[in-house]
PANUGU-262201 format. One record per residue (C-alpha): residue in one letter; x, y, z; chain. Coordinates in steps of 0.02 Angstrom, whole numbers, plus 50000, padded with zeros to 5 digits. Example, Ala and Ser with C-alpha at 12.3 -4.5 7.8 and 13.67 -1.06 7.14 Angstrom:
2
[site A,[50615,49775,50390],A]
[site S,[50684,49947,50357],A]
END
This chain:
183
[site X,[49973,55462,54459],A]
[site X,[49823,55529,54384],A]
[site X,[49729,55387,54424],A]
[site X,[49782,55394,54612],A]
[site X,[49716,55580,54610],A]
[site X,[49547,55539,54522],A]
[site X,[49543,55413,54666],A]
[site X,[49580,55516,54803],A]
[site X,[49478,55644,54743],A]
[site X,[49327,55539,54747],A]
[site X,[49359,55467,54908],A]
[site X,[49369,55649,54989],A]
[site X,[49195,55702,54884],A]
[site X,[49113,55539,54975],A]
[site X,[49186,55555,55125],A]
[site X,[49196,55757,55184],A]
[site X,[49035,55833,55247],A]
[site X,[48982,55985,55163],A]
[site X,[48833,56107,55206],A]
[site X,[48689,56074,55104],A]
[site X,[48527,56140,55092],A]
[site X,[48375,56069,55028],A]
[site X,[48193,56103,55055],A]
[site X,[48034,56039,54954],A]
[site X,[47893,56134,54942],A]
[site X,[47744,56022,54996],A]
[site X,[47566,56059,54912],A]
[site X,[47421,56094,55006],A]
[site X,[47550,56097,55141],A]
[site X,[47400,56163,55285],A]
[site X,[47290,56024,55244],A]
[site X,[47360,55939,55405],A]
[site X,[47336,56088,55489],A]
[site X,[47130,56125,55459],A]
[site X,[47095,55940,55462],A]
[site X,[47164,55921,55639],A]
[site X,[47094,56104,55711],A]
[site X,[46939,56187,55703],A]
[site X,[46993,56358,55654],A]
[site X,[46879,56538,55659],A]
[site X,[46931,56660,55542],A]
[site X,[46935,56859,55527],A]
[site X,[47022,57010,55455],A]
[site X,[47116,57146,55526],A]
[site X,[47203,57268,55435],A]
[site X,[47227,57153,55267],A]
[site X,[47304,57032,55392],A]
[site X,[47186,56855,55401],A]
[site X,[47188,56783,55569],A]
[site X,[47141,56596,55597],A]
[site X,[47120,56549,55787],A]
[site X,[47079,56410,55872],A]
[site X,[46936,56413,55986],A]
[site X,[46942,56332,56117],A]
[site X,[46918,56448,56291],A]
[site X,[46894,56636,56339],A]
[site X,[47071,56653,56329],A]
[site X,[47082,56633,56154],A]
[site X,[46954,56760,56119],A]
[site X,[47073,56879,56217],A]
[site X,[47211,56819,56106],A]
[site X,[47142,56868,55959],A]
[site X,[47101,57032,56018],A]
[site X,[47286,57066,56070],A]
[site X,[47341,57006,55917],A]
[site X,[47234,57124,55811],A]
[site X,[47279,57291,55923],A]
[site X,[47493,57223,55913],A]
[site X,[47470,57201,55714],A]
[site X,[47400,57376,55710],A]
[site X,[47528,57454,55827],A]
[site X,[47682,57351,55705],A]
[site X,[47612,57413,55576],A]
[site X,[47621,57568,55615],A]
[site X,[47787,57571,55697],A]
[site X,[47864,57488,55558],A]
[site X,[47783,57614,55414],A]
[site X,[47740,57487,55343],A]
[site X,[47633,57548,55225],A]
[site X,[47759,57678,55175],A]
[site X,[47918,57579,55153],A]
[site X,[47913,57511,54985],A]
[site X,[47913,57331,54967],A]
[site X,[47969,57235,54839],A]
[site X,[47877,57108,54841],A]
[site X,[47672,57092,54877],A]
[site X,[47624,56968,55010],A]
[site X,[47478,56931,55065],A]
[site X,[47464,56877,55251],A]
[site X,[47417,56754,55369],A]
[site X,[47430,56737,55530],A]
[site X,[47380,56566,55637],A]
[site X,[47373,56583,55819],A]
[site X,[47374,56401,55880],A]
[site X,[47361,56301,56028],A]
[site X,[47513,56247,56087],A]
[site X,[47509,56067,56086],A]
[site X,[47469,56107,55905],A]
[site X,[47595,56221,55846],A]
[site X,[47720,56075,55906],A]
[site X,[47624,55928,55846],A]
[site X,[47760,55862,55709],A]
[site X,[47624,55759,55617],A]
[site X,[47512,55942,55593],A]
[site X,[47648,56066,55545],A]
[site X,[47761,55942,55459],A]
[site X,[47788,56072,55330],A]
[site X,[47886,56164,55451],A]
[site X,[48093,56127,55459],A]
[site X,[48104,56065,55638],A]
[site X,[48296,56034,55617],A]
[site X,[48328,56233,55616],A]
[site X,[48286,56237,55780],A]
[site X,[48360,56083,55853],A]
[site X,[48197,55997,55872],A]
[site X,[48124,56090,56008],A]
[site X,[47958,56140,56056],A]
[site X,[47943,56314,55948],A]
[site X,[47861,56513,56000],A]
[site X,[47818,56555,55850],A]
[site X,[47893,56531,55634],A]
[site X,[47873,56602,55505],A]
[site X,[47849,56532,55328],A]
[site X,[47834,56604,55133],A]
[site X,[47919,56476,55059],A]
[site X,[47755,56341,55021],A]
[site X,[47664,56480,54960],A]
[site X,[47756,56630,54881],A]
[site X,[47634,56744,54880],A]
[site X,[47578,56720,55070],A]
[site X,[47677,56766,55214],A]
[site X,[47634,56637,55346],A]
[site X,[47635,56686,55534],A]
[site X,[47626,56541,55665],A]
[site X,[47606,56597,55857],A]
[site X,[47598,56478,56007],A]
[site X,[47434,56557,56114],A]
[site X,[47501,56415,56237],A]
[site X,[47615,56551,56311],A]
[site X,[47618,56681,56426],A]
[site X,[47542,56863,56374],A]
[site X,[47717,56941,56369],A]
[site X,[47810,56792,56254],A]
[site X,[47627,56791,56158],A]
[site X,[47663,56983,56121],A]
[site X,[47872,56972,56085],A]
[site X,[47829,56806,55975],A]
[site X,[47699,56910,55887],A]
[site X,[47814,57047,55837],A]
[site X,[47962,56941,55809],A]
[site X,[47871,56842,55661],A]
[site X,[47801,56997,55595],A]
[site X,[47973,57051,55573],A]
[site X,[48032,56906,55499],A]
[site X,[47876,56952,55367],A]
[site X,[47925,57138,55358],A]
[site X,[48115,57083,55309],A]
[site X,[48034,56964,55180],A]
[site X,[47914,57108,55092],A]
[site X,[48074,57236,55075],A]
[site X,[48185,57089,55009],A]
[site X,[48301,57121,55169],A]
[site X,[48402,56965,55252],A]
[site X,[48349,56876,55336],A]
[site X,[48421,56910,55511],A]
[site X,[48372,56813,55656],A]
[site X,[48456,56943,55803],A]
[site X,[48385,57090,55694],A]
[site X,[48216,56992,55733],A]
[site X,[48257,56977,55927],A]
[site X,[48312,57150,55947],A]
[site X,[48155,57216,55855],A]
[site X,[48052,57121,55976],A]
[site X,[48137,57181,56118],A]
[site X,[48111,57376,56053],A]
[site X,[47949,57349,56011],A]
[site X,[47898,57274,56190],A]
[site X,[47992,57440,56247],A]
[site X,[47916,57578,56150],A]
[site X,[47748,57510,56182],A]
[site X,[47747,57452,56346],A]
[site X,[47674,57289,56292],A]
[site X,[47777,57144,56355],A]
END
């Protein structure tokens, strides 16, 4: 009888799907990403932007993107609200046939999204100390601003060690497009 059990039990372990989770971190895990782009690079409020240049439109892309990380920052207090963890961060503003190259941001776990073509992410898990911010420039300026804000909360929830919420991320979007009259 015991031996039937043992059996059975095994057969059910092999056999029933479970959830599972498993991630790697990759090293150098951007190399992909600056070998394939040519990337400019500044600083805004202890934020480092890296753009890809590639027509005026990018240049006003930046500039959007620096006066919406001020204005977050700001609505968020974030420099008030104690975090519990330091982060430094980075933003990439990409083109859009880059942000969805597989090959390039391979680091990146397409399956949470079904596989589609993606806004924006956000990633601290290959580096620990950096909060990464990817935005698709490929979009118009309203989904440009909303994905903006929505990564940036994704980031604020990391730095106060708050879950990670998904709809708390779309609904801060949507207030934030709102309040400022942005999107």
């Amino acid at each position: 009888m015991l031996n039937k059990i043992l059996i059975l039990s095994l057969i059910l372990f092999f056999i029933t799907p479970v959830d599972a989770y498993a991630r790697d971190r990759i090293p150098n895990h951007l190399r992909s990403l600056f070998e394939s782009t040519d990337m400019n690079v500044l600083g805004i409020s202890d934020v480092t932007i890296f753009y890809e240049n590639f027509s005026a439109v990018s240049d006003e892309r930046v500039e959007t993107a620096q006066d919406i990380i001020i204005n977050l920052k700001e609505h968020l207090n974030y420099d008030s609200v104690p975090h519990c963890q330091n982060l430094s961060v980075k933003m990439f503003l990409l083109d859009y046939n880059t942000i969805n190259d597989r090959d390039v941001m391979h680091f990146l776990t397409w399956s949470d999204w079904g596989n589609i073509n993606i806004w924006g992410a956000y990633d601290s898990f290959h580096n620990q100390s950096t909060a990464e911010l990817y935005i698709n420039m490929g979009v118009a300026e309203t989904r440009f601003i909303k994905t903006i804000a929505h990564e940036f909360y994704h980031h604020f929830q990391d730095l106060t060690c708050g879950e990670e919420d998904e709809q708390a991320a779309v609904r801060f979007a949507d207030e934030f497009c709102d309040i400022f009259d942005e999107c």
